[in-house]
C-alpha positions in Angstrom: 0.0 0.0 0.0 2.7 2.2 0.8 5.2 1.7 -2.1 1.7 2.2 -4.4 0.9 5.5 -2.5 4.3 6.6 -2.6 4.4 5.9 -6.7 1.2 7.9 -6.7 2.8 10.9 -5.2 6.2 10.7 -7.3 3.6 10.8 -10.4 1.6 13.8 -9.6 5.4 15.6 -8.8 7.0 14.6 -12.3 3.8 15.4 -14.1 3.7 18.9 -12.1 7.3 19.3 -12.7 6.5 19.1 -16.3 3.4 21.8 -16.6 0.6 19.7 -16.0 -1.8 20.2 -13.3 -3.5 16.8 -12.1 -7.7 17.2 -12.8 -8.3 13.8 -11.4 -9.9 13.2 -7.8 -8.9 10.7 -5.2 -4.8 12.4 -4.9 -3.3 10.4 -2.6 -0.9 12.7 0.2 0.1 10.5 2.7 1.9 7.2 2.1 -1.0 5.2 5.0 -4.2 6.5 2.8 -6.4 4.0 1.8 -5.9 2.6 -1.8 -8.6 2.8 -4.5 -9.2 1.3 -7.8 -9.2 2.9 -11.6 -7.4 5.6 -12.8 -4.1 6.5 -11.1 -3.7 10.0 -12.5 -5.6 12.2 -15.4 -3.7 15.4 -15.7 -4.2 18.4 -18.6 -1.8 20.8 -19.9 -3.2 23.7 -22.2 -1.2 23.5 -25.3 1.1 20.2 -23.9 1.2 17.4 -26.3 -0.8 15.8 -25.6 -3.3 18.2 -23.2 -4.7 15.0 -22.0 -2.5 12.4 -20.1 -4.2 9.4 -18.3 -1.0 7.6 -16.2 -0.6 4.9 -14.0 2.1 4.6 -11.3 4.1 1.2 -10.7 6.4 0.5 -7.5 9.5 -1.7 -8.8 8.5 -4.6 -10.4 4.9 -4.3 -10.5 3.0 -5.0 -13.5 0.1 -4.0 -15.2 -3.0 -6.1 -15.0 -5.1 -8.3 -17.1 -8.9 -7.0 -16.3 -12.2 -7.7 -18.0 -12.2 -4.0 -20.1 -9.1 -5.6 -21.4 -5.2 -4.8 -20.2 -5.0 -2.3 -17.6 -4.4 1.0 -19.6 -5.6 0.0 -22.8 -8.1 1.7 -24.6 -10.8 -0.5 -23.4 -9.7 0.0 -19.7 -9.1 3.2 -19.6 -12.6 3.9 -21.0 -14.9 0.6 -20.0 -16.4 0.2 -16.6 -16.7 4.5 -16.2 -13.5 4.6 -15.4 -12.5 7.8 -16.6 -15.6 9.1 -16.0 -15.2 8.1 -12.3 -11.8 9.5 -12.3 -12.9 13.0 -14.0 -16.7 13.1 -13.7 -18.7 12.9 -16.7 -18.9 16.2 -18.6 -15.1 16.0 -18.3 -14.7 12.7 -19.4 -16.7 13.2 -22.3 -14.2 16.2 -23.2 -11.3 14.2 -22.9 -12.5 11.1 -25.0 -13.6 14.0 -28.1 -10.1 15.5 -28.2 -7.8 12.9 -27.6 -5.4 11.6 -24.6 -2.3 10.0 -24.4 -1.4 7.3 -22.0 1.5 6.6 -19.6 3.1 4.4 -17.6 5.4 5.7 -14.8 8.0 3.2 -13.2 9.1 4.3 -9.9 12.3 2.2 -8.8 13.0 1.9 -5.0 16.0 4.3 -5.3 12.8 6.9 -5.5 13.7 7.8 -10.0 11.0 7.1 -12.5 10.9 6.5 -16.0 7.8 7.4 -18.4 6.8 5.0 -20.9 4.0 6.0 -23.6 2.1 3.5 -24.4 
């Protein structure tokens, strides 16, 4: 829980580091906050490429998982089971899906550096 929380933190950071401002609800700020499912991170940057990021944090060797929507941050997860719309509410969601988003997966080693993939 706390390697997963502390990931989650290190995301928002890097992301804010880079311009983006995190729209998503459920931030976690303390490392003993209870977990929760979906959507790690959804963060927007007027003018970034892309505006629209939808990231997921992982603590060392962690994968991502197989789900019924499909792998965890495809396409079909990302946007089955109201995910995103959970994540972002609805009206927001719905902006997101008509303009586009990319997708990332952040690795955070246990010396506390990440690396971004897009996927």
């Amino acid at each position: 829980m706390k390697k997963g929380n502390y990931g989650e933190m290190k995301m928002d950071q890097h992301f804010e580091n880079d311009g983006y401002k995190r729209i998503s609800q459920d931030r976690v700020t303390d490392l003993n906050a209870k977990t929760h499912q979906g959507i790690d991170g959804v963060y927007y940057k007027e003018g970034g490429d892309p505006e629209y990021i939808i990231a997921e944090a992982k603590y060392g060797k962690s994968r991502l998982g197989m789900t019924t929507d499909g792998p965890q941050m495809s396409k079909g997860w990302i946007e089955g089971s109201k995910r995103l719309e959970n994540a972002v509410g609805k009206e927001k969601a719905d902006e997101i899906l008509s303009s586009g988003y990319g997708s990332r997966l952040i690795r955070i080693k246990p010396d506390g550096t990440l690396t971004e993939t897009v996927l």
